[in-house]
LUMDRENVEX-448092 format. One record per residue: chain; x, y, z of N, C-alpha, C, CB in turn. Coordinates in steps of 0.1 Angstrom, whole numbers, padded with zeros to 4 digits. Atoms other than C-alpha are relative to their C-alpha. Glycine has a CB too. Example, Ala and Ser with C-alpha at 12.3 -4.5 7.8 and 13.67 -1.06 7.14 Angstrom:
BEGIN
+--------+-------+-------+-------+-------+-------+-------+-------+-------+-------+-------+-------+-------+
: chaine :  n_c1 :  n_c2 :  n_c3 : ca_c1 : ca_c2 : ca_c3 :  c_c1 :  c_c2 :  c_c3 : cb_c1 : cb_c2 : cb_c3 :
+--------+-------+-------+-------+-------+-------+-------+-------+-------+-------+-------+-------+-------+
:      A :  0009 : -0012 :  0000 :  0123 : -0045 :  0078 :  0009 :  0012 :  0000 : -0010 :  0000 :  0012 :
:      A : -0009 : -0011 :  0000 :  0137 : -0011 :  0071 : -0008 :  0011 :  0008 :  0004 :  0005 : -0014 :
+--------+-------+-------+-------+-------+-------+-------+-------+-------+-------+-------+-------+-------+
***
This chain:
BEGIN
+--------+-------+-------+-------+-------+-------+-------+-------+-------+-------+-------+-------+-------+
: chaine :  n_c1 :  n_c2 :  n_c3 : ca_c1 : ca_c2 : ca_c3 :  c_c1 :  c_c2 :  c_c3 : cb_c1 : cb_c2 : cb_c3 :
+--------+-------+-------+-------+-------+-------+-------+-------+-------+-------+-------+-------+-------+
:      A : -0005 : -0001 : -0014 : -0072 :  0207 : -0500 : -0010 : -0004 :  0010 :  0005 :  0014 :  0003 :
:      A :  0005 :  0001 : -0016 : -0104 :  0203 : -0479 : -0002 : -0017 : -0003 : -0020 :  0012 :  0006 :
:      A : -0004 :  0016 : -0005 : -0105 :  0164 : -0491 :  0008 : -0004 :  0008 :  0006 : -0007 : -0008 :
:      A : -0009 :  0007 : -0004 : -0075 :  0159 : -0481 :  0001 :  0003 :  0022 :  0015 :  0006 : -0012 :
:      A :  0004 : -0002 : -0010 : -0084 :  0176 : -0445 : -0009 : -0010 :  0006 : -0005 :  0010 : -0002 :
:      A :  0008 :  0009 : -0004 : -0113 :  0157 : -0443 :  0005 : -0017 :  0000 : -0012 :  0002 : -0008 :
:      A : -0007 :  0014 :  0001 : -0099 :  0123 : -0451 :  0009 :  0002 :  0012 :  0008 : -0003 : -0016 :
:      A : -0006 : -0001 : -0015 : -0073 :  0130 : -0423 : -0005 :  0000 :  0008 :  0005 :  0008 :  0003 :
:      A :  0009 : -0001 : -0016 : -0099 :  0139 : -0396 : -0008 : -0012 :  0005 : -0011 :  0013 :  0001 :
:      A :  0005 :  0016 : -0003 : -0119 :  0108 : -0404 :  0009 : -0013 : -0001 : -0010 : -0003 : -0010 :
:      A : -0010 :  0007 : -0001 : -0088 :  0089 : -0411 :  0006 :  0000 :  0016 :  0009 :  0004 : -0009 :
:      A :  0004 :  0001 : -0020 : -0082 :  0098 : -0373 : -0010 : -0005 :  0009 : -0002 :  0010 :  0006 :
:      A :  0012 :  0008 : -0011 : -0115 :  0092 : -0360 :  0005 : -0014 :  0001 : -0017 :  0000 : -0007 :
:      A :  0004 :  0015 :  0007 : -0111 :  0056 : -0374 :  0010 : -0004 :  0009 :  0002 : -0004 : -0018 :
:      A : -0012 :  0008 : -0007 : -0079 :  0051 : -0354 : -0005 :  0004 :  0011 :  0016 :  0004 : -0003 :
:      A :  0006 :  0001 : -0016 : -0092 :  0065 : -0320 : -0012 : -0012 : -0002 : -0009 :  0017 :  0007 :
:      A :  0012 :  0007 : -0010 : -0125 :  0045 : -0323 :  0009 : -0015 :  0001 : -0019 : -0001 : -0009 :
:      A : -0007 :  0016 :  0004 : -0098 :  0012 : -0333 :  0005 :  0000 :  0012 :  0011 : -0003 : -0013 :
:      A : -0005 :  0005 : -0016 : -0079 :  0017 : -0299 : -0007 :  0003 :  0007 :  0011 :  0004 :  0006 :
:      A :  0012 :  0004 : -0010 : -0111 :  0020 : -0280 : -0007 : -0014 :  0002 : -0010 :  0007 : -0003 :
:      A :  0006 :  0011 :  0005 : -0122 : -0014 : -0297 :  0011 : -0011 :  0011 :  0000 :  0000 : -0020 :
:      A : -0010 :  0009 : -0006 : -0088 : -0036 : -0283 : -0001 : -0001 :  0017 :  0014 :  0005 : -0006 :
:      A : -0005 : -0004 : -0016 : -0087 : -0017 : -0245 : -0014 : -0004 :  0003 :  0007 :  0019 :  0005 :
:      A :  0013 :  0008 : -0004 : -0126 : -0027 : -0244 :  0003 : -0018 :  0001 : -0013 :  0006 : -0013 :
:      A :  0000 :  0018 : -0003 : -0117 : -0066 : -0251 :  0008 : -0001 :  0009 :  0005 : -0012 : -0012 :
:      A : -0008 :  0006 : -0004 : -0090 : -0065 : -0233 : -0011 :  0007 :  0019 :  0019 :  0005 : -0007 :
:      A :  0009 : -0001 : -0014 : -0114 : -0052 : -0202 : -0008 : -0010 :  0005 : -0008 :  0009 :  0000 :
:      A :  0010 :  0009 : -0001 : -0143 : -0079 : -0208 :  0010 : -0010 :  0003 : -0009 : -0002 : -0013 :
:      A : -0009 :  0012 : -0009 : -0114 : -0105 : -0206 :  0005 : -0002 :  0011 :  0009 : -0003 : -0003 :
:      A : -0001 : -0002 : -0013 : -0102 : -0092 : -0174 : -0009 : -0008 :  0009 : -0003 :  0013 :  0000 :
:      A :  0017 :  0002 : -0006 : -0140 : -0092 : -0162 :  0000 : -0016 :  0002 : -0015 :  0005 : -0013 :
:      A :  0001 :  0015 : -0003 : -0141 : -0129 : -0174 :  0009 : -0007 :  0012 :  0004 : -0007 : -0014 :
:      A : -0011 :  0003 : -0009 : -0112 : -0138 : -0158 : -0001 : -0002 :  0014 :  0008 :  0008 : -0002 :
:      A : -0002 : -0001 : -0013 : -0119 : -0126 : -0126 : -0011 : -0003 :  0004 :  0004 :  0010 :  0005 :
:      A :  0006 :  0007 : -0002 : -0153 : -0137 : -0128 : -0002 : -0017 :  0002 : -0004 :  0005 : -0004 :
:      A :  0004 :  0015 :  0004 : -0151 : -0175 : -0137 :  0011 : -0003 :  0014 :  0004 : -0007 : -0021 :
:      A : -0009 :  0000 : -0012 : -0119 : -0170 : -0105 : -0012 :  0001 :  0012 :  0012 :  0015 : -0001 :
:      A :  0010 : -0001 : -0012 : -0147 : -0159 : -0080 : -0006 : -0012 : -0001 : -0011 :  0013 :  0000 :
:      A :  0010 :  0014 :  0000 : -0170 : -0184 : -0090 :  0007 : -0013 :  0003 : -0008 : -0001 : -0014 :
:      A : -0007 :  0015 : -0005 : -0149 : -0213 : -0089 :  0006 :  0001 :  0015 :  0014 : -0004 : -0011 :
:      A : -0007 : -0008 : -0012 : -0133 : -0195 : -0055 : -0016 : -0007 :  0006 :  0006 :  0022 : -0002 :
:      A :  0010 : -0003 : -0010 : -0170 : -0191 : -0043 : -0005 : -0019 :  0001 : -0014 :  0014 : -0007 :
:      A :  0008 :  0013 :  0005 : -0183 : -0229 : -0057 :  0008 : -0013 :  0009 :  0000 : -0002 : -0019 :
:      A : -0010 :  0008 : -0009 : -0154 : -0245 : -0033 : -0003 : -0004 :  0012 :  0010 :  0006 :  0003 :
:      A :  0001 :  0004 : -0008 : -0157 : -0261 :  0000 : -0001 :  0011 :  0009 :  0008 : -0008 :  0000 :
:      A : -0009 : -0010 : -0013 : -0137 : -0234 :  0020 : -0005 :  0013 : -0009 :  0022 : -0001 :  0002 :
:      A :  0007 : -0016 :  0007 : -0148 : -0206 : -0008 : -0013 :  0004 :  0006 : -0004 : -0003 : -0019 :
:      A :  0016 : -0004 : -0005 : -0186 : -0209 :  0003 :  0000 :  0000 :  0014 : -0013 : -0011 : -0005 :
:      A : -0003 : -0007 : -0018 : -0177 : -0208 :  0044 :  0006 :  0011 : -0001 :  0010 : -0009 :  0010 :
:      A : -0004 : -0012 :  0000 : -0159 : -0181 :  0037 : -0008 :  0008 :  0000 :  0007 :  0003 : -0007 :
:      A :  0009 : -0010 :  0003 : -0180 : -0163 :  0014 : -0012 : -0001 :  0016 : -0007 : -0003 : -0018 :
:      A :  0017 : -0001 : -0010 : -0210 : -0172 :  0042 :  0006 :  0014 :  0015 : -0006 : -0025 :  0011 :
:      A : -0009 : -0006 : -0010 : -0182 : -0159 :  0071 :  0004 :  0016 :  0000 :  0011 : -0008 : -0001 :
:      A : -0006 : -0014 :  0003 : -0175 : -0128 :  0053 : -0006 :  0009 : -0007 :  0011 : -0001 : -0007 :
:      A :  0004 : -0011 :  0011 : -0196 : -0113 :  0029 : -0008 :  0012 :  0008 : -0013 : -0008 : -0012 :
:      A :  0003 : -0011 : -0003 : -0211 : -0087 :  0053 :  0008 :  0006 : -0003 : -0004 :  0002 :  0008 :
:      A : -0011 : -0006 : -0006 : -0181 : -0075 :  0062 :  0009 :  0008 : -0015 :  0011 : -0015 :  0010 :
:      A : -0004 : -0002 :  0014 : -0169 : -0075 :  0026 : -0007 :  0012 : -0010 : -0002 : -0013 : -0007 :
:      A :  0007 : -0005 :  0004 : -0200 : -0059 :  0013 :  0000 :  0014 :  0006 : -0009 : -0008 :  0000 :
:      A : -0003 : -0012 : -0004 : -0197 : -0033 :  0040 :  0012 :  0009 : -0005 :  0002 : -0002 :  0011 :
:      A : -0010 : -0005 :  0007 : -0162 : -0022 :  0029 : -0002 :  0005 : -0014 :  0008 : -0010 :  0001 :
:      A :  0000 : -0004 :  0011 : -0167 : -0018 : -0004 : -0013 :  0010 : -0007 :  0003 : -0012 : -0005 :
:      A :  0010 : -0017 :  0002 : -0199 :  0009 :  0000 :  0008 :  0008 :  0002 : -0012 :  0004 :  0011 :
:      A : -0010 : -0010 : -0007 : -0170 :  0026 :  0021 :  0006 :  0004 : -0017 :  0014 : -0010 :  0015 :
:      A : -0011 : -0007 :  0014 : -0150 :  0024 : -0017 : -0006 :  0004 : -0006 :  0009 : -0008 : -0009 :
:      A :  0004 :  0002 :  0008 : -0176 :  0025 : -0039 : -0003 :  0018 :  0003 : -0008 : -0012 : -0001 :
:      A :  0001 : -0017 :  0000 : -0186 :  0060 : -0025 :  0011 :  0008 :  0001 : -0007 :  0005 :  0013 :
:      A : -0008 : -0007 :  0005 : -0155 :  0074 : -0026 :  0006 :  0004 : -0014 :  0007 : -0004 :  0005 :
:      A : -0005 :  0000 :  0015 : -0149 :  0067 : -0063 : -0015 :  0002 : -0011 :  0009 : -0016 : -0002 :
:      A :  0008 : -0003 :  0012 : -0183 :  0072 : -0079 : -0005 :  0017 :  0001 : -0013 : -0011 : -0001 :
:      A :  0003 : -0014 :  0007 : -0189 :  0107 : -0094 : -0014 :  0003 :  0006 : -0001 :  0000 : -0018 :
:      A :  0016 : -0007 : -0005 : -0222 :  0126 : -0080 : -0008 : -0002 : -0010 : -0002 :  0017 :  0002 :
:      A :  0006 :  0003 :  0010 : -0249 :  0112 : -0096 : -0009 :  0008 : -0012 : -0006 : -0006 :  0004 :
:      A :  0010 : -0009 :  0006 : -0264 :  0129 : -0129 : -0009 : -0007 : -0005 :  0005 :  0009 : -0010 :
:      A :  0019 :  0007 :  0006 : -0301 :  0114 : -0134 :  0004 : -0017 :  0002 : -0006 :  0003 : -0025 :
:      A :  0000 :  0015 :  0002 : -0297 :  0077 : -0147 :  0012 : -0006 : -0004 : -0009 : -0003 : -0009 :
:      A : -0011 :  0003 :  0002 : -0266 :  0075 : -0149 :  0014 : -0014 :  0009 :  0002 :  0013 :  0002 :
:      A : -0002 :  0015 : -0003 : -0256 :  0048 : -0128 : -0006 : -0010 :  0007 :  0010 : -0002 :  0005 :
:      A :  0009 :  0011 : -0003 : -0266 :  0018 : -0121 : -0004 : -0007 :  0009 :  0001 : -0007 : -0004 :
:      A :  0006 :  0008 : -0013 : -0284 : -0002 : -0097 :  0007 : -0010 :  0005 : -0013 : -0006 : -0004 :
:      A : -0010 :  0011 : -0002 : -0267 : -0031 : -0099 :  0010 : -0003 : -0008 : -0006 : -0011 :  0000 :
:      A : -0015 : -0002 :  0012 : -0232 : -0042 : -0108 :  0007 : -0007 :  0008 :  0008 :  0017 : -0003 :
:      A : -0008 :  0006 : -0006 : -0208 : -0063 : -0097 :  0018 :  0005 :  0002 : -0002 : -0011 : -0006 :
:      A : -0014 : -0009 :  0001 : -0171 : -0055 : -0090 :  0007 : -0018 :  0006 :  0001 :  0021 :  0015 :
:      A : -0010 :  0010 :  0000 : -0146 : -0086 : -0087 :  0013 :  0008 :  0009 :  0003 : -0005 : -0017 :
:      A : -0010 : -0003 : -0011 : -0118 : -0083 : -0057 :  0012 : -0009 : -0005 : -0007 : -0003 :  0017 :
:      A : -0009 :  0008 :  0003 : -0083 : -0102 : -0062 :  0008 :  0001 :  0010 :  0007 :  0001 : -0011 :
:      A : -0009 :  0001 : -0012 : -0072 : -0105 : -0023 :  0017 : -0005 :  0001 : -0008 : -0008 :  0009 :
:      A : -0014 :  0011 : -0006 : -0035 : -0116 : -0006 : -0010 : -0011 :  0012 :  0017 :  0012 :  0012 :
:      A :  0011 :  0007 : -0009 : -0042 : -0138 :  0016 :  0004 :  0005 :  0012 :  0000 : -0016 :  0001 :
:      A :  0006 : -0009 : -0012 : -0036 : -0111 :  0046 : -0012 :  0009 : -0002 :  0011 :  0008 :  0004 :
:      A :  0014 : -0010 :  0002 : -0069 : -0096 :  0028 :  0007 :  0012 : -0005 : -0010 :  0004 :  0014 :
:      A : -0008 : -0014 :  0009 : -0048 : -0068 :  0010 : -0012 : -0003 : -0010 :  0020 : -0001 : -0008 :
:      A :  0000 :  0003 :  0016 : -0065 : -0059 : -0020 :  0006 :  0004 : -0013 : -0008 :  0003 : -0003 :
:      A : -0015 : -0004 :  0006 : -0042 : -0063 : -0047 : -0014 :  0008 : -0016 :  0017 : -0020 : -0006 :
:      A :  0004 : -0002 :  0010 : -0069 : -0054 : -0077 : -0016 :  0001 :  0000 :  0005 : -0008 : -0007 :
:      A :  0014 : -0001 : -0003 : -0106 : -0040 : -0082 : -0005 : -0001 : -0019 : -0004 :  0017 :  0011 :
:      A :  0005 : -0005 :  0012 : -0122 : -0049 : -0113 : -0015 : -0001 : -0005 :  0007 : -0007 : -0010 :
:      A :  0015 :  0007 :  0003 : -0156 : -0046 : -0131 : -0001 :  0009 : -0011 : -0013 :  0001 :  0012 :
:      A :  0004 : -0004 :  0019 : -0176 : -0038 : -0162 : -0003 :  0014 : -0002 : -0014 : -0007 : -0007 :
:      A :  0002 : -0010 :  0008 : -0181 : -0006 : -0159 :  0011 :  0011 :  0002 : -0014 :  0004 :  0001 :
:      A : -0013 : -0008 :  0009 : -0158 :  0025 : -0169 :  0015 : -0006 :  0009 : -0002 :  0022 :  0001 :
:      A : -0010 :  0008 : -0001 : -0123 :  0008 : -0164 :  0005 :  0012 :  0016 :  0010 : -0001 : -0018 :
:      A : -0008 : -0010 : -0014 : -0113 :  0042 : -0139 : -0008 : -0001 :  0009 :  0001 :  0019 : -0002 :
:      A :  0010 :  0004 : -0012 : -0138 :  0030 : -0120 :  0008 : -0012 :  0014 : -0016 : -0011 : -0010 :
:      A : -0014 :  0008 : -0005 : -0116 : -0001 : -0113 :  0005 :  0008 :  0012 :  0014 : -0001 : -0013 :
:      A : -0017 : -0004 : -0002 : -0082 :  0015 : -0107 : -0007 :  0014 :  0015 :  0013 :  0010 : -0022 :
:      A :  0006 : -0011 : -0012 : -0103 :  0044 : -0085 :  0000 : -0012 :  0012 : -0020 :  0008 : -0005 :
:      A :  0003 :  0011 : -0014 : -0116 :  0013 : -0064 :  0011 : -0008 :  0006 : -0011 : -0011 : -0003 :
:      A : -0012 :  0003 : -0001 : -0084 : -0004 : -0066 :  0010 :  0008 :  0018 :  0006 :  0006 : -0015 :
:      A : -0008 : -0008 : -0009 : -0067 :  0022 : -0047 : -0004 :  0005 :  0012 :  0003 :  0011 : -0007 :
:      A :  0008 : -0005 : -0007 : -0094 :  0034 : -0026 :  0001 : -0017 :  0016 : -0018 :  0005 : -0012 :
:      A :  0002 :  0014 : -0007 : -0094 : -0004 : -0012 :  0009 : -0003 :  0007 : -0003 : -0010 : -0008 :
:      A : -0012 :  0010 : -0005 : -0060 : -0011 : -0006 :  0005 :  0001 :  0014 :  0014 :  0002 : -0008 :
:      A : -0005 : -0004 : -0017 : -0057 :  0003 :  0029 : -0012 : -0007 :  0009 :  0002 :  0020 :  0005 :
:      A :  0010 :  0005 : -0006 : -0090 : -0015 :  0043 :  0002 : -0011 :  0002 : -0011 :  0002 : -0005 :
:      A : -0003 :  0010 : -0003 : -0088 : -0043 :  0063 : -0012 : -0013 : -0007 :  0003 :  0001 :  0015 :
:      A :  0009 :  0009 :  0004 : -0106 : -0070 :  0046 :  0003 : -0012 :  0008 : -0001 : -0003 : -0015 :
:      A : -0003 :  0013 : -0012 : -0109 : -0104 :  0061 :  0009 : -0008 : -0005 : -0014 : -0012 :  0003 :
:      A : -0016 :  0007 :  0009 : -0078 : -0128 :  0056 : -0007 : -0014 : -0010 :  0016 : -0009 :  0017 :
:      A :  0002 :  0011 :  0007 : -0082 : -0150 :  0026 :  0008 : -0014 : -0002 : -0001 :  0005 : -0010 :
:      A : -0005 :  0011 :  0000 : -0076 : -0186 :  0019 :  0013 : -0002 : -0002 : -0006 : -0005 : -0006 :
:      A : -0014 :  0000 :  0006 : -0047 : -0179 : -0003 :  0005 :  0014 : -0003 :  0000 : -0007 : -0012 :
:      A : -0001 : -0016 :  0010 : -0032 : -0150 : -0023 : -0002 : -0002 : -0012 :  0014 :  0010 : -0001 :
:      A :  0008 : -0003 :  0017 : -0048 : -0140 : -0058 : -0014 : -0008 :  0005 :  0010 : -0011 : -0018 :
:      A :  0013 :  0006 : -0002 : -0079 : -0154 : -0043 : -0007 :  0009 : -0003 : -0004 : -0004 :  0012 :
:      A :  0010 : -0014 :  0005 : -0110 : -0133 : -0062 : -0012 : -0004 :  0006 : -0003 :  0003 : -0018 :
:      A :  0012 :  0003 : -0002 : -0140 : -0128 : -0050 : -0012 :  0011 : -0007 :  0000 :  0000 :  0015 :
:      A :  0013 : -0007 :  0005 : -0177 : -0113 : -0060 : -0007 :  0009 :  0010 : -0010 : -0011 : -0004 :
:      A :  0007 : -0010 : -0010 : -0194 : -0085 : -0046 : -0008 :  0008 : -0009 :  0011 :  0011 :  0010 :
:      A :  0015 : -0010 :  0005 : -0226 : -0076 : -0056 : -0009 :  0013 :  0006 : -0011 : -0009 :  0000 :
:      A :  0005 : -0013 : -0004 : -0236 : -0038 : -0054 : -0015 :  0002 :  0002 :  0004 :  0010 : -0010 :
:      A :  0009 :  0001 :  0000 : -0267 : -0043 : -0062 : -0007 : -0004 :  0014 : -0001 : -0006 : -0010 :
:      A : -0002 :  0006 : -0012 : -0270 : -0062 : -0028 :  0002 :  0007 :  0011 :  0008 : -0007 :  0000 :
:      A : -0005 : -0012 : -0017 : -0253 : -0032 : -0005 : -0005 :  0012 : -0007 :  0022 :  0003 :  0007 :
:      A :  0004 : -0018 :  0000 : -0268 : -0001 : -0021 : -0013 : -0003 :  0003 :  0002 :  0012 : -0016 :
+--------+-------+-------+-------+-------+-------+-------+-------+-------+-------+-------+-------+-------+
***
């Protein structure tokens, strides 16, 4: 009987750590996604006047979110620098906050964001880059 216990509890483990493994790639692709979007966004004509036109303003805002959604710091726990990827309308809504680190981090900033006036973007789904490292 305690085999068969044990085999079950690690037969579980094995399946939580397996759907931790999929919801992590499917995060990093995200990330990509919305990075290689910024960058081609930022590497554009009208992307880099923008970004030049806007990134205070941008950078400011998103200390405003960033402190609302990160946890009180314990020691070394987070990080210096970090990027976070934006996916504006183009009245500057923000429809989506993503970045690499813990996914509720996102969906916290997400939400925290969507009532702040950002500056109006070129288009809608236009992403941009905002480096923390930069405004903290």
């Amino acid at each position: 009987m305690g085999r068969t216990i044990r085999r079950g509890v690690m037969c579980g483990i094995a399946l939580l750590a397996a759907g931790q493994a999929p919801a992590q790639e499917e995060l990093a692709a995200r990330v990509k996604k919305a990075q290689e979007a910024a960058r081609a966004n930022a590497a554009s004509p009208g992307g880099r006047g923008w970004k030049e036109r806007n990134s205070f303003a941008t950078d400011r805002l998103m200390i405003l979110v960033l402190n609302r959604c990160l946890p009180e710091p314990a020691g070394d726990e987070i990080p210096t620098a970090f990027s976070v990827y934006l996916r504006l309308s183009r009245m500057g809504r923000v429809r989506e906050v993503v970045t690499e680190l813990e996914p509720a981090l996102g969906t916290c900033m997400t939400a925290a964001a969507r009532d702040l006036p950002f500056p109006e973007a070129p288009r809608d789904d236009y992403w941009i880059e905002v480096n923390m490292a930069a405004s903290l």
